[in-house]
C-alpha positions in Angstrom: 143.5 139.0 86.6 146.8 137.2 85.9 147.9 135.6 88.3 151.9 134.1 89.7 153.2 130.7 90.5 156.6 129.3 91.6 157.8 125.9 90.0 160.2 124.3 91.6 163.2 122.2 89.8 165.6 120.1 91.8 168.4 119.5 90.4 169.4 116.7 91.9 166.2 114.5 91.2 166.0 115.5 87.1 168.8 116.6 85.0 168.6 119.1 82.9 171.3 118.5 80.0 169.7 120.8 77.1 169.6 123.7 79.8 172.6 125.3 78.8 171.6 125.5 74.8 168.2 126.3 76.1 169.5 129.0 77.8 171.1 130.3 74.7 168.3 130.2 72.8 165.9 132.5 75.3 168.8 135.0 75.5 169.0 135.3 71.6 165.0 136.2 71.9 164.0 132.5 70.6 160.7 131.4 71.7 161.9 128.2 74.2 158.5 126.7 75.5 158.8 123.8 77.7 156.5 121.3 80.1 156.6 121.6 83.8 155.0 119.8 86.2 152.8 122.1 88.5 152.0 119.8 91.3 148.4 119.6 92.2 147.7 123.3 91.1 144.8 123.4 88.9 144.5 127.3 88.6 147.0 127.7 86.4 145.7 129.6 83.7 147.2 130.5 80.0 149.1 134.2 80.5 149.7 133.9 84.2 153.3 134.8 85.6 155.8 131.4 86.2 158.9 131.8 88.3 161.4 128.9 88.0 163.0 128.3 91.6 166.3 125.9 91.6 166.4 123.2 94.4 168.5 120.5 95.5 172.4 121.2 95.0 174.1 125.3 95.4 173.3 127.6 94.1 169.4 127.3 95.2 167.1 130.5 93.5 165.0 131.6 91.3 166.6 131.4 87.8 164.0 131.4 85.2 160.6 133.5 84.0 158.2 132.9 81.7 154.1 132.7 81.1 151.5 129.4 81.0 150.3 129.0 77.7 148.1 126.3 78.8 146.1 124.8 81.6 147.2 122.4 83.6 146.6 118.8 82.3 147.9 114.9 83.6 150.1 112.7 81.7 152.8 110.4 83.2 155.0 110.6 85.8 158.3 112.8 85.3 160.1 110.1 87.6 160.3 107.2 85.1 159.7 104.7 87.9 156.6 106.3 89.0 155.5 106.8 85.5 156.9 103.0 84.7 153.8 101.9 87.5 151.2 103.8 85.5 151.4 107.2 87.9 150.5 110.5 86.5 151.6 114.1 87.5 150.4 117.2 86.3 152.4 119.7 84.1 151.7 123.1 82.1 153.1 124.2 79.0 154.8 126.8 79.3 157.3 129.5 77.1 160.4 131.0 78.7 161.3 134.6 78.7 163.9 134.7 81.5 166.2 131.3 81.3 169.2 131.7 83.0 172.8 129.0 83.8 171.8 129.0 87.4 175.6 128.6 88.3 175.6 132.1 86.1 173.4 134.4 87.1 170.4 133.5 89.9 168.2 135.0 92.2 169.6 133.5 95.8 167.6 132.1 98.0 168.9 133.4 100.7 168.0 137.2 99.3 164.7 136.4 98.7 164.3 135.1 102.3 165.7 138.3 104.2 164.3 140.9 101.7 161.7 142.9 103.4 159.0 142.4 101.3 160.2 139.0 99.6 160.3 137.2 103.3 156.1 137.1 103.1 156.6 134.6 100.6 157.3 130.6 101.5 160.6 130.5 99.3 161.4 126.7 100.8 158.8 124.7 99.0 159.3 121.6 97.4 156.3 121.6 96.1 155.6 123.1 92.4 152.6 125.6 91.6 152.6 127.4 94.9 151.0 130.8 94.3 153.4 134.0 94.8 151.5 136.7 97.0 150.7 139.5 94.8 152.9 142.1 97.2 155.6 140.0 96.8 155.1 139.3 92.9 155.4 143.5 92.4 158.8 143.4 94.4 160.0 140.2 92.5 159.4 141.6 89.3 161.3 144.7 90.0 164.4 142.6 91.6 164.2 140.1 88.6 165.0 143.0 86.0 168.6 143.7 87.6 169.6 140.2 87.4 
């Protein structure tokens, strides 16, 4: 069974420069895949349901979709001064299918915490690879098409 996880980006912590062109490129139907880190989630599995959720500075939400085509493996540290002392993180590869400008078009955090069904979920994590509830993925999905 497929399963859904919520990576987290903050903003504020690692910049994103190529975003915008990325962004492009998903929307012209390009196949964009990318590395993310997935915390300490080692469930990930290739085909399972990623949801990108912006931290850090306004607008905060979910602004990107996409699937794991890999397991979860280690390598170095995103934060080059944790990486700098040897520390490793774990990441996914993974290929966009939703990559939105979040300062475009987003997903608020704020409607995803007072939506009826979307509330069951934890939406203020810092932590990447949290598992989205399977009652709340089938309400997300259907939300996610009108953005």
């Amino acid at each position: 069974m497929t399963e859904a996880y919520l990576l987290t980006w903050n903003s504020r912590r690692w910049p994103w420069p190529q975003l915008p062109q990325e962004a492009r490129r998903v929307a012209a139907g390009e196949i964009v895949p990318s590395r993310w880190g997935c915390g300490r989630n080692g469930h990930i599995q290739p085909g399972d349901r990623l949801f990108l959720l912006k931290q850090g500075a306004e607008p905060r939400g979910i602004f990107a979709s996409g699937t794991a085509i890999s397991q979860p493996f280690a390598d170095l540290h995103w934060d080059e001064e944790k990486a700098a002392l040897g520390m490793h993180s774990n990441y996914i590869k993974m290929q966009f299918d939703t990559l939105f400008i979040p300062e475009e078009a987003i997903l608020r955090r704020d409607l995803l915490k007072g939506h009826p069904l979307l509330a069951q979920q934890y939406w203020d994590t810092r932590v990447s690879g949290m598992a989205i509830k399977a009652a709340v993925l089938v309400e997300l999905e259907k939300i996610w098409q009108t953005i």
